[in-house]
C-alpha positions in Angstrom: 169.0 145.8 89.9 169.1 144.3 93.2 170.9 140.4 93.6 170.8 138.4 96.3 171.2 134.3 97.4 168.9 132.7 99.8 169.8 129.5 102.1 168.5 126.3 100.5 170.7 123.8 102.2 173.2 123.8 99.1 176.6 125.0 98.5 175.5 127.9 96.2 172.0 129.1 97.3 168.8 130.1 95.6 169.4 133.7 93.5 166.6 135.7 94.5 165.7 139.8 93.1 165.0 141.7 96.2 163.2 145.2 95.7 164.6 148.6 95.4 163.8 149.7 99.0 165.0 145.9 100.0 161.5 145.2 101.7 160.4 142.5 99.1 162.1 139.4 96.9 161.1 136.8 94.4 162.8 134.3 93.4 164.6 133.9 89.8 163.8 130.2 88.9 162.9 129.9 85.1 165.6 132.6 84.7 169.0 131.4 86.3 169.0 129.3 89.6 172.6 131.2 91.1 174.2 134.4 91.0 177.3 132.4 88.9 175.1 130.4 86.6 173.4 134.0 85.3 176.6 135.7 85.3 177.9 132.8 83.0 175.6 133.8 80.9 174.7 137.7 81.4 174.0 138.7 78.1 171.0 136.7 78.2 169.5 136.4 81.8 171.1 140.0 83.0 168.1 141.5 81.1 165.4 138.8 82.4 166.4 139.7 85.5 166.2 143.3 85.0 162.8 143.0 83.7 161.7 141.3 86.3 163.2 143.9 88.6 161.0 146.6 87.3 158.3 144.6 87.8 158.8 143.8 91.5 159.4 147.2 91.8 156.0 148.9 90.2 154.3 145.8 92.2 153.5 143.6 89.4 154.8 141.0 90.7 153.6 137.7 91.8 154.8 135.4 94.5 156.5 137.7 96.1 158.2 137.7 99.7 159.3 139.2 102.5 162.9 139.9 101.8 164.8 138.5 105.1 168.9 139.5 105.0 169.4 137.0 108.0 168.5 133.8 105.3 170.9 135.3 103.0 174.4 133.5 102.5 177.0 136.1 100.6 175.4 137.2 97.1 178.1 134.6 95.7 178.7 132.0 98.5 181.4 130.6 96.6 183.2 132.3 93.7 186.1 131.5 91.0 188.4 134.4 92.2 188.7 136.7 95.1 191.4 139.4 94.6 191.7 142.6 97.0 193.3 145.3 96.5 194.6 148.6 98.0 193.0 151.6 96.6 193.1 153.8 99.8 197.0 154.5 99.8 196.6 156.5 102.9 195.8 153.5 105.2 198.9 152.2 104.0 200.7 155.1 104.6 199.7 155.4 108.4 200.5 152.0 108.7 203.4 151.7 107.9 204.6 155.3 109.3 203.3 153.7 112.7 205.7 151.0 112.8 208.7 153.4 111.6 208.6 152.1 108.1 209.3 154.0 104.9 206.2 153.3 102.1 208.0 153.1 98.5 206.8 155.5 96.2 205.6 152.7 93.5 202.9 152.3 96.0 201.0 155.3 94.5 200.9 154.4 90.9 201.6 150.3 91.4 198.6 148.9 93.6 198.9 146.1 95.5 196.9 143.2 95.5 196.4 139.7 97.6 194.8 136.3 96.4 192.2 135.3 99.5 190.3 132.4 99.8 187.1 132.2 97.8 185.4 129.1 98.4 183.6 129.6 101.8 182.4 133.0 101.8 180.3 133.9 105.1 176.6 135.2 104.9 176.0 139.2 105.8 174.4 138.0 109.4 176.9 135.1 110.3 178.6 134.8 113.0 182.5 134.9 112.5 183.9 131.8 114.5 187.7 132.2 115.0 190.0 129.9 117.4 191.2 132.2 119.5 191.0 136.2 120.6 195.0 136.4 120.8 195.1 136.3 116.9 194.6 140.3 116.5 190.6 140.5 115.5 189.7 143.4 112.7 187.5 144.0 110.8 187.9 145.7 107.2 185.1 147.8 105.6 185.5 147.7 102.1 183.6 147.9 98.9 184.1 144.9 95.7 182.7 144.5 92.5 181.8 141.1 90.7 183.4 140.8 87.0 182.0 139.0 83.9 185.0 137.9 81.7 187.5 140.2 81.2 190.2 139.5 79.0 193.9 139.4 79.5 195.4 143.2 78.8 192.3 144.5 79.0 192.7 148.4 78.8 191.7 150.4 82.1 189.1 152.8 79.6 187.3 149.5 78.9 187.6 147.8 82.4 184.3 149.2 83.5 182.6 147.7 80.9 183.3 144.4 82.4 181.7 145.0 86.0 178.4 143.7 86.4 177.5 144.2 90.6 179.1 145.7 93.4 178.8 144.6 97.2 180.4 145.5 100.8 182.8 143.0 102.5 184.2 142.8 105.9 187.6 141.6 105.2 188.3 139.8 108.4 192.0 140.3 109.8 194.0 138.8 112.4 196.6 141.3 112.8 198.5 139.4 115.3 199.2 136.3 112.6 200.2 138.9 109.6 203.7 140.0 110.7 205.3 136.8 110.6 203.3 135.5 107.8 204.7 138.4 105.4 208.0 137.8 107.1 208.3 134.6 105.0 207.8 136.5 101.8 204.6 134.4 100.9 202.2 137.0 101.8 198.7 136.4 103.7 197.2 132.8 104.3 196.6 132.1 107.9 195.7 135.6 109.1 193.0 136.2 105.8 190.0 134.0 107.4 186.8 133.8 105.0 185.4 137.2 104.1 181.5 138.2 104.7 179.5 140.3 102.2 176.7 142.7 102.4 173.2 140.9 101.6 172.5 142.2 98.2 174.5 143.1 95.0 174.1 145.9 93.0 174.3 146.8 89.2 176.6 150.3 88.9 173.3 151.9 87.7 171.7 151.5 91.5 174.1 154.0 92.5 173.0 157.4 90.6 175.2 159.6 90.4 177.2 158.3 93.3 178.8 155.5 90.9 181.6 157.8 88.9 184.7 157.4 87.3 184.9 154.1 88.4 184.4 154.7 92.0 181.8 155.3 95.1 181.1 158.5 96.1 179.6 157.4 99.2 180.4 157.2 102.7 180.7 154.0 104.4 179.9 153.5 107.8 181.2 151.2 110.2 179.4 150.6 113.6 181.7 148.5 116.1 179.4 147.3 119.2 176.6 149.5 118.2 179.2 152.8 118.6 179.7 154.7 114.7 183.3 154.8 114.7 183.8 155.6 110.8 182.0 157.2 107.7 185.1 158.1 105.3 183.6 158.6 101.5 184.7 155.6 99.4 184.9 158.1 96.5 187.6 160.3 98.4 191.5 159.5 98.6 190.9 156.2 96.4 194.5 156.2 94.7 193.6 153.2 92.3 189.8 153.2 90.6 187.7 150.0 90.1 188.5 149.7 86.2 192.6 150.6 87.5 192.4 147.5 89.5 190.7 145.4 87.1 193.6 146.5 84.7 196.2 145.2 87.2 194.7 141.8 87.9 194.5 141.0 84.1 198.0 142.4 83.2 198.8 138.6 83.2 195.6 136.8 83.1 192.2 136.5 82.4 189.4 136.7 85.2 186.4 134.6 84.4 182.9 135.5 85.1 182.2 135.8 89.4 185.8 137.0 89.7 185.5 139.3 93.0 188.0 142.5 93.4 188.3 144.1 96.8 188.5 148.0 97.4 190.9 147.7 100.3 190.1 148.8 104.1 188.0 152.7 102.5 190.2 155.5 104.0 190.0 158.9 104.1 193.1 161.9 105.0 190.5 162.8 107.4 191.2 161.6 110.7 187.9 162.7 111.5 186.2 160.3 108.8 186.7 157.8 111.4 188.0 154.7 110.5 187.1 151.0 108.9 189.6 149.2 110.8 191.2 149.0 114.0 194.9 148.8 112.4 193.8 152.2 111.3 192.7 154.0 114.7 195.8 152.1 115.9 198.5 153.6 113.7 196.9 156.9 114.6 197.5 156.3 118.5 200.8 154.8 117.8 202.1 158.2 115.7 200.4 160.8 118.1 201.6 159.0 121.2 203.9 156.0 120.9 201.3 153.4 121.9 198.3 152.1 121.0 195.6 152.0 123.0 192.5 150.8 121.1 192.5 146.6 122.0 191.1 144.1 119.0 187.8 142.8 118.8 187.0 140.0 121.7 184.9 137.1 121.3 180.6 138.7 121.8 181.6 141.9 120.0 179.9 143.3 116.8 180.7 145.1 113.3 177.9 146.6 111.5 179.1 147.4 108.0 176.5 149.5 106.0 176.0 152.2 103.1 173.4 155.0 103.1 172.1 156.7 99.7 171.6 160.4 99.6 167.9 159.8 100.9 169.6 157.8 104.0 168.0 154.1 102.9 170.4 151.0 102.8 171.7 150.3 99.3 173.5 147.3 100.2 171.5 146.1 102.9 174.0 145.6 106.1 176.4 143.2 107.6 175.6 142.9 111.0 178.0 139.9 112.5 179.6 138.8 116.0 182.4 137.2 116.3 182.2 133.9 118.2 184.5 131.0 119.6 184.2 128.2 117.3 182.9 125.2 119.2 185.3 122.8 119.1 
């Protein structure tokens, strides 16, 4: 089943079903009006929605639409919890061995995890207005999945159980703000603007065969100014699975229904994976030859964030942003 959220003027959207082939949409009144309200209540609207799904799908249909990703705000504009993690220990790793710094071992069996801003999510085809180009601009290609509730302790053989949609986010950075942001212990704020996601969300099932042990065995292709410049597989050198860091974040806690759990930047060993930031590509020029040479994103550039199926059609659908000035 395919999710997505329509503009409507209010804070939360219009939930909408969009077609397999993401050509066609119809809207889910009668059945939940947002992506939180059905989620709230899963058990009961999840398989409303999936009927109605399969109907869109075989053409059966009525009052159907032409599915536009451009009216689309994120598939939840606004949501109770956004957590990211960082599966891909290797981007880490080159990181940190850039900038002559040793990565402790507990980093391969302890993730690590940030709390990011939640409430003002950006649409897949908005523009990213920032204050200034000196701030370090990245972009992050990564993968999430949207929780119902999952208790406190749950166990990581029962985590999956729990996830009810995946999406792609572009996890804006601003490199230049993080080092003396984590230099007062308090981790990211300032340099963790609002995050974008990809125009539709996805039950695990979508996936085939690519959705397994808790992971995505598909590449992941980032387009920066309309040039490819990675494809690593999201299935390949992830350290910590979905369900692992669904475990972590409710060691302590419960996550409520429209909790959101970030991937991390997808990496692969690969160098010639490309890569789904520019801190990445950096590190690499910064090992091989003591400087880096790759500059941050300026104000008129682009990041197209996108994953293929086996067939090559868009699962997700595609963020496809600029990053502006604000006005001011």
């Amino acid at each position: 089943m395919k999710l997505a959220t329509l503009k409507d003027g209010s804070r939360d959207g219009q939930l909408v079903i969009v077609s397999r082939d993401l050509k066609t949409a119809m809207m889910a009144d009668g059945m939940a009006p947002t992506l939180q309200r059905a989620l709230d209540d899963w058990n009961f609207i999840g398989p409303q929605l999936q009927e109605a799904y399969e109907r869109l799908n075989a053409g059966r249909a009525t009052n159907t639409f032409d599915f536009d990703p451009a009216k689309c705000m994120a598939p939840l504009p606004r949501a109770f919890q956004w957590a990211d993690g960082s599966s891909y220990v290797n981007h880490v790793e080159l990181v940190r061995k850039a900038r002559n710094a040793e990565m402790p071992e507990s980093f391969w069996h302890d993730p690590l995890m940030y709390q990011g801003g939640s409430d003002d999510f950006i649409g897949p085809k908005d523009d990213i207005e920032l204050g200034s180009e000196d701030w370090g601009i990245d972009f992050e290609s990564e993968i999430a999945v949207i929780t119902g509730d999952v208790p406190m302790g749950v166990k990581v053989q029962h985590a999956a159980e729990h996830i009810r949609l995946l999406m792609l986010v572009n996890d804006v950075s601003l490199r230049n703000l993080i080092p003396a942001e984590l230099a007062k212990g308090f981790g990211f704020f300032q340099s963790k603007p609002a995050s974008s996601f990809s125009p539709v969300a996805v039950t695990p099932d979508e996936l085939g065969d690519a959705w397994k042990d808790g992971k995505v065995h598909l590449p992941l292709r980032s387009s920066w100014n309309g040039n490819l410049v990675g494809q690593p597989n999201a299935g390949v050198d992830m350290v910590f699975s979905f369900p692992q860091l669904i475990t972590h974040l409710c060691k302590t806690r419960n996550a409520r229904a429209g909790t959101i759990i970030g991937s991390g930047t997808v990496s692969n060993k690969d160098a010639a994976k490309g890569y789904s930031c520019i801190a990445e590509q950096r590190a690499l020029e910064m090992i091989a030859h003591g400087e880096a040479t790759t500059s941050f994103m300026k104000f008129g550039d682009s990041i197209k964030i996108e994953m293929l199926d086996k067939n090559g059609k868009s699962i997700f659908g595609a963020i496809d942003q600029s990053v502006v000035e604000i006005a001011r």
